[in-house]
Phi, psi and omega in degrees: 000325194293312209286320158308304170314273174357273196310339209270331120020264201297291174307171204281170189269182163318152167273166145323280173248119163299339202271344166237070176231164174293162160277143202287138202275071165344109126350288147252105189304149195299151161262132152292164175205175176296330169229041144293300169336293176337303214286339182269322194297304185305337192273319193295280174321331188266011176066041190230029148212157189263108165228114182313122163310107162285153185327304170268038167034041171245127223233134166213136172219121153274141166216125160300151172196129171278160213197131173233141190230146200251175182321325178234058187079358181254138174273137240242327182187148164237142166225139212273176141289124183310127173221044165068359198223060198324334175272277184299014212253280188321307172278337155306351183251319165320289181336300191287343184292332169307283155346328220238318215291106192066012183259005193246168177276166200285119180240003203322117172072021174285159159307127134359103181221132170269147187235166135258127185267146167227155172235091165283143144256149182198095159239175161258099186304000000 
């Protein structure tokens, strides 16, 4: 436990402003599939995110996650943006670590760099 506080310490602290970070260098882009979705469609229906029934029952929740990626390419800390909704907040910082995973470009001896990640969901309710 102490050397997780420690490294987490050790990083840079979070940005401010998100808007100016990179987008995280994907390899390949993440695919969403359907029943990554599920899991948001089902939280948002049991009511354990305030999210409004749009009009055509079409559903979109975006969640940012700043992401620090260390010199070798592995990630280092995801922290998601709050959207009211603490179970996809998490899980959604899970997905890119999942994404990432043997999936980002070659960065061999870069500095710590925070990136931005977006996790789209997209259905019909």
């Amino acid at each position: 436990m102490l050397f997780f506080l420690l490294l987490q310490a050790a990083a840079p602290a979070v940005p401010t402003d998100w808007s100016t970070l990179a987008p995280l260098p994907y390899t390949a882009a993440p695919q969403m599939t359907a029943p990554l979705t599920r899991f948001v469609a089902d939280e948002i229906a049991a009511g354990r995110c305030a999210q409004p029934k749009p009009a055509d029952g079409h559903y979109v929740v975006k969640v940012d996650v700043a992401t620090l990626v260390d010199g070798d390419g592995e990630i280092r800390r995801t922290v998601p943006r709050a959207i009211n909704c603490p179970t996809v907040e998490q899980y959604s910082a899970g997905l890119v670590v999942s994404f990432a995973r043997a999936n980002l470009q070659s960065r061999t001896g870069s500095a710590d760099t925070w990136y931005r990640a977006t996790v789209v969901y997209d259905w019909h309710g």
